[in-house]
C-alpha positions in Angstrom: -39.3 45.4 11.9 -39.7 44.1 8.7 -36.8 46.1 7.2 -34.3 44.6 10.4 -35.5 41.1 9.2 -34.3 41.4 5.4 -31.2 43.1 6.8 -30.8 40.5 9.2 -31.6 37.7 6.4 -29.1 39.3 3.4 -26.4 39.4 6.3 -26.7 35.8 6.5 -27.0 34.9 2.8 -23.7 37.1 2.3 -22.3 35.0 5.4 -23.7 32.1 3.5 -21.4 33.2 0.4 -18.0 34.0 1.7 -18.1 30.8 3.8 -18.7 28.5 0.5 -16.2 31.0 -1.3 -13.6 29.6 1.8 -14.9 26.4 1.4 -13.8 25.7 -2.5 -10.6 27.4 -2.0 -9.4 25.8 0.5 -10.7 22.4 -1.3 -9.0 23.9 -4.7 -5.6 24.0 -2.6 -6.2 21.0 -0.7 -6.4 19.4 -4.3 -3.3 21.3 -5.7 -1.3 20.1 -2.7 -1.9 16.8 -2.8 -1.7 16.5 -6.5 1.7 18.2 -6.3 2.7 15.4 -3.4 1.5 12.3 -5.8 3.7 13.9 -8.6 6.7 13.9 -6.5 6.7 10.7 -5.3 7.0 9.3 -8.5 10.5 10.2 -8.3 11.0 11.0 -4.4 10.8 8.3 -1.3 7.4 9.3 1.2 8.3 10.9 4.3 7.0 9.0 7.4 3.7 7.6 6.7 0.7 7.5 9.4 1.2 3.4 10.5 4.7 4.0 10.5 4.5 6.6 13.1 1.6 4.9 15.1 3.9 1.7 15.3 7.1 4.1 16.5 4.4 6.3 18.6 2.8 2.9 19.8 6.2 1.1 20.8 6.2 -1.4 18.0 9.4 0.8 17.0 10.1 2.0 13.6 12.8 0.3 11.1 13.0 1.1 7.8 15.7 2.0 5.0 14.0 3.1 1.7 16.4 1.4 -1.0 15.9 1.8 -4.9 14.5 -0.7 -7.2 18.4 -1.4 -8.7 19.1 -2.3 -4.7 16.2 -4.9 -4.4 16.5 -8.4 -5.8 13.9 -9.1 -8.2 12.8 -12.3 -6.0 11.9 -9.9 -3.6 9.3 -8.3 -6.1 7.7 -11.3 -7.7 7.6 -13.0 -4.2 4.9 -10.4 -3.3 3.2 -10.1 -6.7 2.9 -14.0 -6.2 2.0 -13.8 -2.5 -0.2 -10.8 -2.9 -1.2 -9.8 -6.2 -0.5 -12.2 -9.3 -2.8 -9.9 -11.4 -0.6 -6.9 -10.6 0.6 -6.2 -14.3 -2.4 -6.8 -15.8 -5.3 -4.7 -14.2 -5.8 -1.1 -13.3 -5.6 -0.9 -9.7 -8.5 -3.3 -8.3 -9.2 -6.4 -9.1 -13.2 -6.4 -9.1 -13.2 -10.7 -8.9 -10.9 -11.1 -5.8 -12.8 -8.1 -4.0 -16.0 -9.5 -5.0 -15.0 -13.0 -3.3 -13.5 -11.2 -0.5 -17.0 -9.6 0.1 -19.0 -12.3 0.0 -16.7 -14.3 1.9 -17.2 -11.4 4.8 -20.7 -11.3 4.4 -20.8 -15.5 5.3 -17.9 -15.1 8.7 -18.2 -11.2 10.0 -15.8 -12.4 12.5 -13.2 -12.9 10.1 -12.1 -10.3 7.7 -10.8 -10.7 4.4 -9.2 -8.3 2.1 -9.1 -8.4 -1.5 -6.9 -5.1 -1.8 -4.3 -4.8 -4.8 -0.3 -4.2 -4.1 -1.8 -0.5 -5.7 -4.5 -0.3 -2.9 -1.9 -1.4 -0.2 0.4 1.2 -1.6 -2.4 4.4 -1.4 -3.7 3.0 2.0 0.0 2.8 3.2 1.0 5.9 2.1 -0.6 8.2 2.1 -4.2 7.1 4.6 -4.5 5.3 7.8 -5.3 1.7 8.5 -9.1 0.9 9.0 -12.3 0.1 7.5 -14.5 2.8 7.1 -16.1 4.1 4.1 -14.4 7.4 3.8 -11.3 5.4 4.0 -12.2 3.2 1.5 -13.6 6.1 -1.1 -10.2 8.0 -0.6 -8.4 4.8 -1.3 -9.7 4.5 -4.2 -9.2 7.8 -5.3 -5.3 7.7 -4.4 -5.3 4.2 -5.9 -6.6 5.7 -9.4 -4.0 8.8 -9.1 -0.6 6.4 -8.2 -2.0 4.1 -11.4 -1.9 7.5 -13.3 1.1 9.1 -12.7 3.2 6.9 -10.8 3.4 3.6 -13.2 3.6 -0.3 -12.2 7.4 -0.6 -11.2 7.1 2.5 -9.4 4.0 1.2 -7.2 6.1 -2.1 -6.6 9.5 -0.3 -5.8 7.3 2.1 -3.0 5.1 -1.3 -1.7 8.6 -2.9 -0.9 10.0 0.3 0.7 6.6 1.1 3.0 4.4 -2.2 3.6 4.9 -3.7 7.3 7.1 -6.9 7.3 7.8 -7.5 10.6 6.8 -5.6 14.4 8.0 -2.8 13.1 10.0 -3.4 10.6 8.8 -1.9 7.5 9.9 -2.5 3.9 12.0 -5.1 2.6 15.5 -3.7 3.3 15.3 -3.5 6.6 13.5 -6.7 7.1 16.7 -8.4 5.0 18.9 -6.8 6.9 16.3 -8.1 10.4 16.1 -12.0 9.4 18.9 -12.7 6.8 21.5 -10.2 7.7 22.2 -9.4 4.3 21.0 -6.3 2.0 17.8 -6.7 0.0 20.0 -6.8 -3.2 21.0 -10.4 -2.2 17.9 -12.2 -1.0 17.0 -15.2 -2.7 14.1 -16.7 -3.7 13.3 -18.6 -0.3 14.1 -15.5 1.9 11.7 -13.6 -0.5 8.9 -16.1 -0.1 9.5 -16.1 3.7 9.5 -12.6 4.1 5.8 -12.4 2.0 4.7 -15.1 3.8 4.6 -12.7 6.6 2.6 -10.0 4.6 -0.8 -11.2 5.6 -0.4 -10.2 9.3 3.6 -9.2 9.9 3.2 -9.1 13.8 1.7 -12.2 13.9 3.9 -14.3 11.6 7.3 -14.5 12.8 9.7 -14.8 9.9 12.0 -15.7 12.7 11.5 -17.9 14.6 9.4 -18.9 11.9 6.6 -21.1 12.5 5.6 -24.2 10.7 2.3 -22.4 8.9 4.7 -19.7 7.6 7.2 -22.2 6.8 4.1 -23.6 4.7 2.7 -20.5 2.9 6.1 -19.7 1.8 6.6 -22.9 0.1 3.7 -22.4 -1.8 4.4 -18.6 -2.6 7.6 -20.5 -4.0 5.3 -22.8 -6.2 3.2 -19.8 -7.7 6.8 -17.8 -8.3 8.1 -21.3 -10.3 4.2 -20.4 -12.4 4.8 -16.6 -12.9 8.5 -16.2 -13.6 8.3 -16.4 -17.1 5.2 -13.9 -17.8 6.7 -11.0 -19.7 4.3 -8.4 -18.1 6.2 -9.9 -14.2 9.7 -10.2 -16.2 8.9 -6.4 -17.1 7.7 -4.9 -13.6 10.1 -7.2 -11.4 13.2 -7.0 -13.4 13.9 -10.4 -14.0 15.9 -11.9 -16.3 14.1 -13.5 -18.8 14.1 -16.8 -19.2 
């Protein structure tokens, strides 16, 4: 009896061993693979991402038409940075004072979220996650977050946040909503359109860009204020392509 016991208990220990054995190597390929994905979307548009599919899946409909940074006007970029992210250039992915304020602003109203995510965040949550709050979401968006900043660069995180983020019911990135509201390629948009467009960013089936409504009318005339501030910084000049001053 004694012997079938230690039998019984190796065969388990040995079970024990081949399933962590499994276990890293499938992690160690998970890890290659994705690695491998990040690196070649530095140079290579994403395939269909998980909230573009729910919103096709969902029958929000799916529009989108990834255009290259040389095809977007630069309005289009500092618009956003202005709207979204004016610390963009400068920090490394999260910027700890606006998600700070964002938490303790969630901790006062529960019933009213805010977000203090980067255009860098917004890009790894887009991307290559799913929307939602939960911590395992969060940790991973950081994670991805870290990785784009690595490899990928700041005009390629700003050329990929205009070609996936949301800017309409669904319409997603800022071709096709130029070609939606403005009938005109992104190239062309000027700096009103821009702002109107990010105006939108905040909740895009919400805020209609058209008809627009007199609150978006609002935000986007200050967004236009803030993109009079940050035309001129060399660090936006360099990330946006706009001509300097």
């Amino acid at each position: 009896m004694e012997n079938d016991s230690e039998t019984r208990s190796e065969k388990i220990k040995q079970l024990l061993r081949q399933c962590w054995r499994w276990t890293k190597k499938i992690f160690l390929w998970i890890f290659v693979f994705q690695f491998f994905y990040i690196l070649l979307l530095k140079w290579v548009n994403p395939p269909i991402t998980i909230t573009q599919l729910v919103s096709w899946v969902s029958g929000h409909g799916l529009k989108r038409d990834y255009v290259s940074r040389s095809n977007i006007s630069p309005q289009a970029g500092l618009a956003v940075i202005a709207s979204e992210d004016q610390l963009f250039p400068d920090h490394k992915g999260f910027d700890w004072k606006s998600i700070k304020k964002a938490m303790a602003y969630n901790e006062k109203k529960p019933g009213r979220i805010r977000g203090g995510s980067t255009i860098s965040q917004q890009v790894a949550k887009n991307v290559f996650l799913w929307q939602g709050r939960s911590w395992i979401r969060k940790g991973l968006e950081v994670y991805f977050t870290f990785m784009i900043e690595t490899i990928w660069g700041k005009k390629r995180i700003l050329e990929v946040y205009l070609n996936v983020i949301e800017m309409g019911d669904g319409i997603f990135g800022i071709e096709a909503a130029a070609q939606a509201y403005f009938n005109k390629p992104a190239k062309k948009l000027t700096k009103q359109e821009a702002s109107m467009i990010a105006a939108c960013l905040p909740n895009p089936k919400r805020y209609k860009v058209k008809p627009a409504s007199a609150w978006l009318l609002r935000r986007s005339k200050a967004i236009q204020l803030q993109m009079d501030y940050l035309h001129t910084d060399p660090d936006i000049i360099r990330v946006t392509g706009l001509a300097p001053p």
